[in-house]
N, C-alpha and C positions, 0 to 999 in steps of 0.2 A: 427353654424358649421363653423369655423375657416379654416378650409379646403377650404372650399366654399368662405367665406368671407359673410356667409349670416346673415344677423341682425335677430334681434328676433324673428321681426313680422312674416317676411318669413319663419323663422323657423316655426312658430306656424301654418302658413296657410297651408305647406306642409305635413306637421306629425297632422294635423287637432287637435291639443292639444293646452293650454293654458298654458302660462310662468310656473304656477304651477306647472302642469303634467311633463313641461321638469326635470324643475329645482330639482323635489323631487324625480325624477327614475322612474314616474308612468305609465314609456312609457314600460316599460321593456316587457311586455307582450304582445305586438306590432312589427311585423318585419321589419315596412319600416324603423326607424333610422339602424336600424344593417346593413339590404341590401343595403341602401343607402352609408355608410359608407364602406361596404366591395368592391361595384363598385367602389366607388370612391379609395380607396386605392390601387386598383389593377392600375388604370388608374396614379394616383397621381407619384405613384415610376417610371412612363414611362416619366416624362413633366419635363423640367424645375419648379423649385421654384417658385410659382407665377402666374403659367399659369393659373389652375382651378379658381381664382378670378376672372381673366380676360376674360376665354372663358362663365364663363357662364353667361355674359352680353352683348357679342360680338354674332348677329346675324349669324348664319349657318346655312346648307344644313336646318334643322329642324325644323326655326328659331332659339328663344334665349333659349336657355336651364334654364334658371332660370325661363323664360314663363311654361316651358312645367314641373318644379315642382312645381311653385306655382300652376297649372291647376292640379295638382296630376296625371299628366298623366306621371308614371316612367318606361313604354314602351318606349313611345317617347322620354326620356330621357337615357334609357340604349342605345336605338338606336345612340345619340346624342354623347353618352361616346364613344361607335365604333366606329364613324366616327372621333372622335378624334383623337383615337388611329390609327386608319388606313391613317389616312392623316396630322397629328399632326393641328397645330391651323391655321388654313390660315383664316387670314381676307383678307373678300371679293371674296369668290370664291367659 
């Protein structure tokens, strides 16, 4: 996810699929890539160029949001995208 800035692995661990499943389409019949991808693009057209790489490695209210998809927990992650949006990126606060 290029958006994200996420490597493989993380990819694999959150969509609970292997490089194969990504890379052949076999996700298609699975909603978290679409939902994931429709949050974030709503979120993405609000930020600077860049931000999403960077916030979701950068500790907040949440913690780290890259924590709470790898944990597949994409609650606490949509929550994590609000606070984004509602308070744009503040490190450290």
């Amino acid at each position: 996810m290029e958006r994200l800035g996420l490597e493989e692995a993380e990819l694999c661990t959150i969509l609970d699929a292997d490089p194969i499943e990504i890379l052949s389409g076999a996700l298609d019949h699975r909603p978290e890539l679409a939902i994931l991808l429709a949050m974030t693009a709503e979120v993405e057209a609000n930020v600077a160029a860049g931000v999403l790489p960077r916030w979701l490695r950068t500790s907040g209210p949440e913690g780290r949001p890259v924590d709470l998809l790898l944990a597949r927990d994409f609650e606490g992650f949509e929550t994590a995208l609000e606070t984004l949006t509602r308070r744009g990126f503040v490190i450290g606060g």
